[in-house]
C-alpha positions in Angstrom: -4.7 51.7 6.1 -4.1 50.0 9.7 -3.4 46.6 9.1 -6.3 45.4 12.1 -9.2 47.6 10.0 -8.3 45.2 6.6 -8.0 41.7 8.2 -11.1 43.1 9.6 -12.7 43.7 5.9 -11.1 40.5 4.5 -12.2 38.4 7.1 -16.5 39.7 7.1 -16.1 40.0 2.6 -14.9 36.5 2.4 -17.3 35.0 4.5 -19.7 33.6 3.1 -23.9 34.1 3.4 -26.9 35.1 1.1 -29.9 36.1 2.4 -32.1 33.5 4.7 -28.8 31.8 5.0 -26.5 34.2 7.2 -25.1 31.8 10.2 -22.0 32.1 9.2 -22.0 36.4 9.3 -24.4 35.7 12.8 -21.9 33.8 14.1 -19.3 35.8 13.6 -20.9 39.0 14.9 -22.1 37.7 17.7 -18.3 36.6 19.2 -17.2 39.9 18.2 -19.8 42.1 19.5 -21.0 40.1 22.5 -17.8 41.5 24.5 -18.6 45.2 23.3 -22.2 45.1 24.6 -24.4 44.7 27.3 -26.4 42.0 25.8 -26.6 40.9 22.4 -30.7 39.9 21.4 -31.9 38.4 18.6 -34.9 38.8 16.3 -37.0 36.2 15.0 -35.7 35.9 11.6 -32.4 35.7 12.7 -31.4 39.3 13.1 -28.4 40.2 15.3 -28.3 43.1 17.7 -25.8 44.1 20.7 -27.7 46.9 22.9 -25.4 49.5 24.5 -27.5 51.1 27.4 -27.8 54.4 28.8 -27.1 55.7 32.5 -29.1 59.0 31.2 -33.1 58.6 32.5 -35.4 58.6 29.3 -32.9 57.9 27.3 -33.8 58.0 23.1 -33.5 54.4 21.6 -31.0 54.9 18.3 -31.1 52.0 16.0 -27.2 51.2 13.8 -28.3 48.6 11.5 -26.4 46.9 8.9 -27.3 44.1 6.9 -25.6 40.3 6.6 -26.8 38.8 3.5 -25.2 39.1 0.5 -26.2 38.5 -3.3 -26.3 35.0 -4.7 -28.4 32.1 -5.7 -30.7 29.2 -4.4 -30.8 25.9 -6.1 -34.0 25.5 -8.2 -33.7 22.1 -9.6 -31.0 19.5 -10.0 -30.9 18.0 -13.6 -30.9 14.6 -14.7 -27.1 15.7 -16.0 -26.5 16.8 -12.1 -26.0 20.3 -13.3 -28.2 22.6 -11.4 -31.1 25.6 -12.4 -31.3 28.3 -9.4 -33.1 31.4 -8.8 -31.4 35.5 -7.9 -31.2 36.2 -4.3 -30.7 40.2 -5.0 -30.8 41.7 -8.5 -27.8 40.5 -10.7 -26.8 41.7 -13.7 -26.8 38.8 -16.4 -23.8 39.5 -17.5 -21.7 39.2 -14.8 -22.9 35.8 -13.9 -21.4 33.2 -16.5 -18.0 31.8 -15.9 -17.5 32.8 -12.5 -16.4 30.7 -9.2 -18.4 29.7 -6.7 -19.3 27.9 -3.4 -22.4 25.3 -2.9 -23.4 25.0 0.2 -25.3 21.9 1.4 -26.3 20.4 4.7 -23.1 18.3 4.2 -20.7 20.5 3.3 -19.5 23.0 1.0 -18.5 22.3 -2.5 -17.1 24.6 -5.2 -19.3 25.0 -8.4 -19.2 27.4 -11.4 -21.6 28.6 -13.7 -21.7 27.8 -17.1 -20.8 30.2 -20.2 -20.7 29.4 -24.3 -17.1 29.3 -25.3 -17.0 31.8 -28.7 -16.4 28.6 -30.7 -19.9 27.5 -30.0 -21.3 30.7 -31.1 -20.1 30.9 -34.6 -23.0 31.3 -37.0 -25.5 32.6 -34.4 -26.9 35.7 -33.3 -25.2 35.1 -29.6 -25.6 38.5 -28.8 -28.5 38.6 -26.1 -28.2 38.9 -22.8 -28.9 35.5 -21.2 -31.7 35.3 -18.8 -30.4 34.3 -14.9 -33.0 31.5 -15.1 -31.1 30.1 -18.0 -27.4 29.8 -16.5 -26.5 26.6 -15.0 -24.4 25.6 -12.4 -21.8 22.9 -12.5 -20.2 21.3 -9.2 -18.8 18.3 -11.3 -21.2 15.8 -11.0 -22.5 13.5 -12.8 -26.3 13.0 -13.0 -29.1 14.3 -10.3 -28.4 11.2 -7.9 -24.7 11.6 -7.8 -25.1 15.4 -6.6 -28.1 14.4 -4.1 -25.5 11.2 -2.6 -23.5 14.4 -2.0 -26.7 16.2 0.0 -27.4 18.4 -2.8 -31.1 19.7 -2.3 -33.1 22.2 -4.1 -33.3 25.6 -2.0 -29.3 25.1 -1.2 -27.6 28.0 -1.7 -24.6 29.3 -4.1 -23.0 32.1 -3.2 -19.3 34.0 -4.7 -15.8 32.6 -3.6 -13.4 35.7 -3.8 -10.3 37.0 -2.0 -9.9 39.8 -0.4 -7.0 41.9 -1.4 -5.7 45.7 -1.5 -5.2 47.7 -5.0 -1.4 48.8 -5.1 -1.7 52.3 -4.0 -3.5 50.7 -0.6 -6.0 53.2 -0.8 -8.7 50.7 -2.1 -9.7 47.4 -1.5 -11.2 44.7 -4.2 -13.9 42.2 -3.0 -17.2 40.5 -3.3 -20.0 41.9 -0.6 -19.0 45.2 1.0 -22.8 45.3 0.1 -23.3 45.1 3.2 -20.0 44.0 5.2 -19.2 47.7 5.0 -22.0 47.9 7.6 -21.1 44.8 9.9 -17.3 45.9 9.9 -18.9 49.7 11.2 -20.7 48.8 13.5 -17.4 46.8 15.0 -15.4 49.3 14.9 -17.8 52.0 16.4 -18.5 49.4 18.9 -15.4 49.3 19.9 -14.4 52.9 19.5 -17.5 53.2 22.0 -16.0 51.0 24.6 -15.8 53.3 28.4 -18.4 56.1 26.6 -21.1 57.1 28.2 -23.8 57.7 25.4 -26.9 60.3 25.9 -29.0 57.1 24.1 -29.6 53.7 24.5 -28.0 52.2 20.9 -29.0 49.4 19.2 -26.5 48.3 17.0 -26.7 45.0 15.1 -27.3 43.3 11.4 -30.7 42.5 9.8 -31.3 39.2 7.6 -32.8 39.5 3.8 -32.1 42.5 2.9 -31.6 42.0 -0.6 -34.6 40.3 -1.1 -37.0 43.0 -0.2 -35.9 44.8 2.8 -37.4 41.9 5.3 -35.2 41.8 8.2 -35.7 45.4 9.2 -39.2 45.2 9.3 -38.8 42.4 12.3 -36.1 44.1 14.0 -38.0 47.7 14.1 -41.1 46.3 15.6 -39.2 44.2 18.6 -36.8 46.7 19.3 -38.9 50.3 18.9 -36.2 52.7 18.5 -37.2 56.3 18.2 -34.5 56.8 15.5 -32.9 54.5 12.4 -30.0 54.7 10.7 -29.2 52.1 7.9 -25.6 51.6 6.9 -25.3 50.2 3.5 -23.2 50.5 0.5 -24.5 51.7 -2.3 -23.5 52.1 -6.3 -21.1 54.6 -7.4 -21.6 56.1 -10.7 -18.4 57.5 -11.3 -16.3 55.5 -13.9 -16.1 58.4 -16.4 -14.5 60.4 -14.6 -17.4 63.4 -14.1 -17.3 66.1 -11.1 -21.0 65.5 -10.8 -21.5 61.9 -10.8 -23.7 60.3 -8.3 -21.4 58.6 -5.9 -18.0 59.3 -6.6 -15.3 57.0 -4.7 -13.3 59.2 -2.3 -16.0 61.8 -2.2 -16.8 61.0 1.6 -20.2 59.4 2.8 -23.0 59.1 1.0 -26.2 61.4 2.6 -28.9 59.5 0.9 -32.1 62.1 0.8 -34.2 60.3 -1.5 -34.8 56.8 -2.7 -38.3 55.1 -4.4 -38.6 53.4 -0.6 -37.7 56.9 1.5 -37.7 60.5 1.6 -36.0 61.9 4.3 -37.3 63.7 6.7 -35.8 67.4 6.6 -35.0 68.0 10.3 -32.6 64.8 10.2 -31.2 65.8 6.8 -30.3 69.3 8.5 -29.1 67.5 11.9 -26.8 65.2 9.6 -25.8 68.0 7.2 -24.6 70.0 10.5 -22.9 67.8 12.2 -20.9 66.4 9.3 -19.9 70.2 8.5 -19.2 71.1 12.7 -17.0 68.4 12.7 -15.3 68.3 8.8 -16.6 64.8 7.9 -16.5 64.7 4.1 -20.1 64.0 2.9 -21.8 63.5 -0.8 -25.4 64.1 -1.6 -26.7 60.6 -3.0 -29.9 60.2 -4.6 -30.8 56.5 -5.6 -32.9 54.1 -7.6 -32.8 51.8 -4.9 -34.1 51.1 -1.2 -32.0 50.1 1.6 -33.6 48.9 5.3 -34.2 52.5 6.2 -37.2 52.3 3.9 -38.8 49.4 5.6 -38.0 50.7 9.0 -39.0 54.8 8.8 -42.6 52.5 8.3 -42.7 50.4 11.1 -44.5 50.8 14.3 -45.7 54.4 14.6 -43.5 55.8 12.2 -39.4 56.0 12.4 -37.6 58.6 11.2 -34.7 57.0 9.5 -31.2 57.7 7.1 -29.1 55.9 5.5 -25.0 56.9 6.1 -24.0 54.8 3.0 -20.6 54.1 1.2 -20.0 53.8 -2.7 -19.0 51.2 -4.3 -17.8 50.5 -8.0 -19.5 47.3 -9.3 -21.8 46.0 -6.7 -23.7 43.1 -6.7 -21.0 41.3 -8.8 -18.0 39.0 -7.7 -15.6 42.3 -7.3 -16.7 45.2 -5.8 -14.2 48.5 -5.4 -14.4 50.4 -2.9 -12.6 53.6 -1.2 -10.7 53.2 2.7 -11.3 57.2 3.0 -14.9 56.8 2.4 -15.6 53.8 5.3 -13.5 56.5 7.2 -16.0 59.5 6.6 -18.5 57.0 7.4 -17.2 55.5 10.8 -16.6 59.3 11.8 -20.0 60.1 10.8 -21.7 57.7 12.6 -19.9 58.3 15.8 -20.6 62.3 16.1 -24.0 61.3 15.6 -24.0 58.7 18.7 -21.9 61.0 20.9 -24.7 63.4 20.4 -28.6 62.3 19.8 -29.7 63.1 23.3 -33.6 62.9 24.2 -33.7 66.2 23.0 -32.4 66.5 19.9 -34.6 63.4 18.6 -37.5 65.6 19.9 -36.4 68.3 18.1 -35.5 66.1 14.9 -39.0 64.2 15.1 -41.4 66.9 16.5 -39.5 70.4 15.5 -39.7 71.4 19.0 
């Protein structure tokens, strides 16, 4: 793995932003992408997109979008013991919430806090077997009562999010870290950006990161209607399934990119499953089918305006939505190759042809 492409990954997973809260990712997108585009726009919500244009006349608008928010929580209410209640911002699993480190970030600062957890001791001669509920954890920064956190700026709606390094697994194949859902897609749609630099491209691209994803897919929904494109593509990680070891497993690090043709959200359209399928096999990109119980931005957008055909050219990754996420260099590599066959190559007629048949 190039050394450039990890600080790269370390640098967009350790930073941290949940969703409605994302200046920190924005920030850092827009001084990396403003020299790589011609102008970088922004949607209402706070969406961030640099737009590549065309020389060619009638040029097909292609939408990249990634997403900046990542799981976490929002501060509910403070407690008279100055422990805090929050609410999910994405789905969590329960049990990966307790004991775990993270920061509090307030209109004065950050601050690091942890959620509670019931040492074993303390469970001797109950049941203590049921999941807890997410409402039930609290969160402990350290302080004292309610007015001691509030002196400190503590309001309800601040936001708690993971506090993880970044490092490599020994073999350097794979790399451990909190939110490569979706930093896999803002570090993509860097490197294709740059990769892009001095290309002419038959399209005009949009490429860029929506807000609030992970809280029903309501980024996308702004960003499609401003900037119309004529095509989507989401790119988003997604859960592998793969941890026993089976051939057949949906989402199987190492397997390639994930061709998502059907979630509860989207069902592909078959002309840009084919057109995918194609050009993944013309130029030897290794590719896994992925079916999922989950929606990415492509659902919200193949809905907007007149109808978008969209697809998702996703990653796996082991453990999602936790504080450690695993996650394979060869697939991001599939991926980035992926994507940037498909750019070299959607002219206006081939989106005819995908959308119309003809």
């Amino acid at each position: 793995m190039e050394d450039k492409l990890f600080q790269r990954i370390k640098q967009l997973t350790e930073i941290q932003g949940t969703s409605g809260h994302e200046e920190n990712v924005r920030q850092l997108l827009a001084k990396e992408m403003t020299p790589l585009v011609d102008k970088v726009e922004y949607d209402g919500l706070g969406g961030i997109f640099g737009i590549k244009k065309s020389s060619t006349e009638d040029a097909p608008r292609i939408m990249l979008a990634a997403h900046m928010d990542e799981v976490g929580f929002m501060v509910s209410q403070i407690k008279d013991n100055g422990m805090f209640t929050v609410v999910p911002l994405g789905g969590w699993n329960p049990y990966v919430v307790s004991a775990q480190r993270f920061t509090l970030q307030t209109k004065q600062g950050d601050y690091p806090v942890i959620s509670s957890s019931i040492p074993p001791h303390l469970l001797r001669g109950t049941s203590g077997g049921k999941a807890p509920d997410v409402s039930e954890i609290l969160f402990d920064a350290g302080f004292i009562s309610r007015d001691e956190a509030m002196e400190f700026g503590v309001r309800p709606g601040d936001t708690i999010v993971p506090d993880v390094e970044t490092i490599q697994t020994a073999n350097g194949k794979r790399i451990i870290s909190k939110a490569w859902d979706n930093r896999y897609g803002c570090t993509l749609l860097l490197d294709v950006l740059e990769e892009l630099q001095g290309t002419s491209l038959p399209n005009t691209l949009i490429a860029g990161a929506n807000v609030q994803e992970e809280v029903g897919l309501r980024g996308a929904k702004v960003s499609t209607h401003q900037f119309k494109p004529d095509l989507f593509f989401a790119i988003d990680c997604s859960p592998a399934d793969d941890l026993e070891g089976k051939k057949d497993a949906n989402g199987c690090l190492d397997g390639g990119f994930l061709l998502r043709f059907f979630d509860p959200g989207m069902i592909m359209l078959p002309r840009m499953r084919d057109y995918i399928l194609e050009t993944a096999e013309d130029h030897r990109i290794p590719y896994q089918y992925f079916v999922s119980k989950g929606g990415t931005d492509a659902g919200a957008a193949h809905l907007a305006n007149d109808g978008v055909p969209s697809a998702v050219i996703g990653v796996p990754g082991r453990y999602i939505h936790t504080h450690q996420t695993m996650f394979s260099i060869k697939d991001y590599e599939a991926a980035r190759e992926m994507v940037l066959q498909l750019l070299k190559s959607l002219d206006r007629s081939t989106v005819n042809t995908i959308i119309y048949g003809k």
